[in-house]
N, C-alpha and C positions, 0 to 999 in steps of 0.2 A: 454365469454372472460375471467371471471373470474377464469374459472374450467382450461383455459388454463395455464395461468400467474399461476395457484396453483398447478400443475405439472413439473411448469419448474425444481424444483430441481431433476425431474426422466426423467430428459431430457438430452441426453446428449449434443445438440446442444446449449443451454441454458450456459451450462458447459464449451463448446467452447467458446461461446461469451464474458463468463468474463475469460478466458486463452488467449485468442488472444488481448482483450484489455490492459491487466497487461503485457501481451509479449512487446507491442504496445508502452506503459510507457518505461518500462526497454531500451527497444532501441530507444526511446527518450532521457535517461537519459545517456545513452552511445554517442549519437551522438554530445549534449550539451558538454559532459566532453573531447571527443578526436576528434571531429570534430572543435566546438568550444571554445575549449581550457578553459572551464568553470570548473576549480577542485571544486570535492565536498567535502565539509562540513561534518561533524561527523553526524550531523542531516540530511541531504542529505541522507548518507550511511544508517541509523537508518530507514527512512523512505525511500529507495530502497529494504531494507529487509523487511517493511511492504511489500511492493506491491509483493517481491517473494512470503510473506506468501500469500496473496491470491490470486499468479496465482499457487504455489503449492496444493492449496484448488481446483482452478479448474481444473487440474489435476488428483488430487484426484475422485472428482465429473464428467469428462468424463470417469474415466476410472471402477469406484465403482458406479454409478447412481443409481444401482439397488440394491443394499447394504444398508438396513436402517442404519447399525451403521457406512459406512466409510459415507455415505449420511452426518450423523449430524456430524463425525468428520471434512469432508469439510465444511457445514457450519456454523461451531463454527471457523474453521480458520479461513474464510472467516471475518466473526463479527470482532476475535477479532485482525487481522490483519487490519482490517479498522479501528478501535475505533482507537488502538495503534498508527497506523500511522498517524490518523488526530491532536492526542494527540501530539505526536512530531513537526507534523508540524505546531499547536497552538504554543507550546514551541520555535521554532525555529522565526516564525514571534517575538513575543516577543523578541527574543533577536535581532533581525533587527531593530524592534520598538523602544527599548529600549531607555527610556529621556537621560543616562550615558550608553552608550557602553563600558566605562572599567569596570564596574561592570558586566556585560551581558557577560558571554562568554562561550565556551563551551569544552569540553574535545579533546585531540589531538586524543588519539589514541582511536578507538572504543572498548567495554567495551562488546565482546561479550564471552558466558559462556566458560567457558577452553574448554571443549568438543568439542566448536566447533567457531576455532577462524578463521573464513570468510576471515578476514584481511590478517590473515598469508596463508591459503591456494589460495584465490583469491584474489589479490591485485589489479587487473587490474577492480576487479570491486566494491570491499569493503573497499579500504583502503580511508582514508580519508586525503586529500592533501589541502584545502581550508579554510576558515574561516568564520565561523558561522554569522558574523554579515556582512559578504559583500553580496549589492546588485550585483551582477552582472549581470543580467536576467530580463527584464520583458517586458509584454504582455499584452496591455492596460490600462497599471497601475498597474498590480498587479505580486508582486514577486515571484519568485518558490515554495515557502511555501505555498504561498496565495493559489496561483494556485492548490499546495499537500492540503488544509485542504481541496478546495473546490469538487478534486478530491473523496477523501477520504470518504468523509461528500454523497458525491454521492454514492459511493460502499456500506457503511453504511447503508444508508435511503432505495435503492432497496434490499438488505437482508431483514431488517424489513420488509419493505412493501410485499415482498413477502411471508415472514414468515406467515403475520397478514391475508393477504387472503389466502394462506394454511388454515391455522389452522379452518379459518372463516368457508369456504369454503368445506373442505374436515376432520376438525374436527382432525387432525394426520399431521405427518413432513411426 
């Protein structure tokens, strides 16, 4: 079972499973914002571009498996679009949390690098229309953030975990 699970990164099925789940998010996050009329947040959008990072990781990883250097470039996106995104969505519960909400706030317009400004070419999925400290959402108690680190914190812990029996396992990525 182990030698299985230490293969999956030269698997392309494996590869699908985390592109179909990040697909799966994404049009979650779409249906939230123009189904149920839920505008996102700068943090929202910040942590929708984590999860594109790592369904274009597995993209990368279906369509390169066989590739040891695109293999480790999918999974170092993979890593560090999950670190990133749980990071934000820490940062954003904070500002939910927050004991003074007028000190707690966060940026209007997203802060992405010139090269490549998301907002201005896709607006209908990057621009940020909402406000950082509104609940608007939740799901057994726990709000869209909560929900994003716990996600996140999941994508995160099966990389390692996979890494750690690889390596164990087969000695090499």
């Amino acid at each position: 079972m182990l030698k299985n699970i230490a293969n999956w990164p030269e698997n392309a099925g494996a590869w699908k499973l985390l592109f179909i789940s990040t697909l799966g998010l994404e049009l979650a996050a779409l249906y939230f914002q123009y189904v149920m009329d839920l505008a996102p947040c700068i943090m929202c959008i910040y942590q929708r571009t984590a999860i594109f990072g790592i369904m274009l990781s597995g993209l990368i990883g279906i369509l390169f498996n066989q590739n040891l250097l695109l293999r480790i470039v999918a999974l170092t996106g993979w890593g560090i679009s999950s670190v990133w995104g749980g990071m934000i969505a820490y940062e954003h519960v904070d500002i939910q949390t927050a004991a003074n909400p007028f000190f707690a706030s966060c940026e209007i317009v997203p802060n992405f690098p010139a090269w490549l400004p998301l907002h201005e070419w896709i607006p209908q999925i990057f621009a940020a229309t909402g406000d950082c400290g509104d609940i608007d959402w939740q799901f057994m108690q726990l709000s869209m953030p909560q929900w994003m680190m716990a996600i996140f914190a999941f994508y995160a812990v099966t990389l390692g975990l996979i890494l750690l029996i690889r390596l164990k396992t087969l000695h090499r990525l």
